[in-house]
C-alpha positions as a printed Julia matrix, in Angstrom:
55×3 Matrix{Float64}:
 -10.42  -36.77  -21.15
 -12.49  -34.38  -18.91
 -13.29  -35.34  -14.93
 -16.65  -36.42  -15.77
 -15.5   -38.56  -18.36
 -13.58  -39.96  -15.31
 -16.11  -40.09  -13.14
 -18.4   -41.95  -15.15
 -15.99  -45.0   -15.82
 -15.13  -45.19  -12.27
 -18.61  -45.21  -11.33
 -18.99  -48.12  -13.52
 -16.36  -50.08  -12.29
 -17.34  -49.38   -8.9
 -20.82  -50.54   -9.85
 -19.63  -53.71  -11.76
 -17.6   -54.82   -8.47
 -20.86  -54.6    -6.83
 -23.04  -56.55   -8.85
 -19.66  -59.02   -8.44
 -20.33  -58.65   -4.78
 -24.31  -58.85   -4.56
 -24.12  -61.86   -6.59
 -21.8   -63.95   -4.47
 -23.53  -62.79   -1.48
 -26.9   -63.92   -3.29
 -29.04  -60.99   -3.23
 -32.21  -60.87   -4.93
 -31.66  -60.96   -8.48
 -33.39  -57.55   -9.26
 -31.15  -55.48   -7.07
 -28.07  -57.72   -8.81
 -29.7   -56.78  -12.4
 -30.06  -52.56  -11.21
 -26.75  -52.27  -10.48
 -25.88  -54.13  -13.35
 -27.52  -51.98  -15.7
 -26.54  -49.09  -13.98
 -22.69  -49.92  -14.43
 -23.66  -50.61  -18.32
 -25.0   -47.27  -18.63
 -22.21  -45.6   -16.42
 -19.78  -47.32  -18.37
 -21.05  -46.9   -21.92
 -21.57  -43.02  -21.32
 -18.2   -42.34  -20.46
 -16.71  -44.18  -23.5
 -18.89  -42.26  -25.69
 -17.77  -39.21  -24.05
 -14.01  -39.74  -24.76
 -15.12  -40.84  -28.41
 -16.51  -37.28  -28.63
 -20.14  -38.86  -29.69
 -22.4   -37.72  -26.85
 -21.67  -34.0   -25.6
């Protein structure tokens, strides 16, 4: 596991806690959806990273 393999799943967990956040606070749903997406694609890039399928 590299640091940016790291960084990336943090980043996504960080980002999932703040679509948690947004959406109890009840912020507009397209800001909730962005950062849920985001944390998706953060998420999803580092696991392919450690599975050795995206360089």
């Amino acid at each position: 596991m590299t640091g940016l393999n790291t960084i990336l799943i943090l980043l996504g967990l960080f980002l999932a806690g703040g679509v948690y956040s947004f959406a109890k606070q009840k912020l507009p749903v397209g800001v909730v959806v962005l950062l849920g997406l985001s944390s998706v694609f953060c998420l999803a890039a580092g696991i392919l990273r450690i599975q050795g399928l995206w360089s």
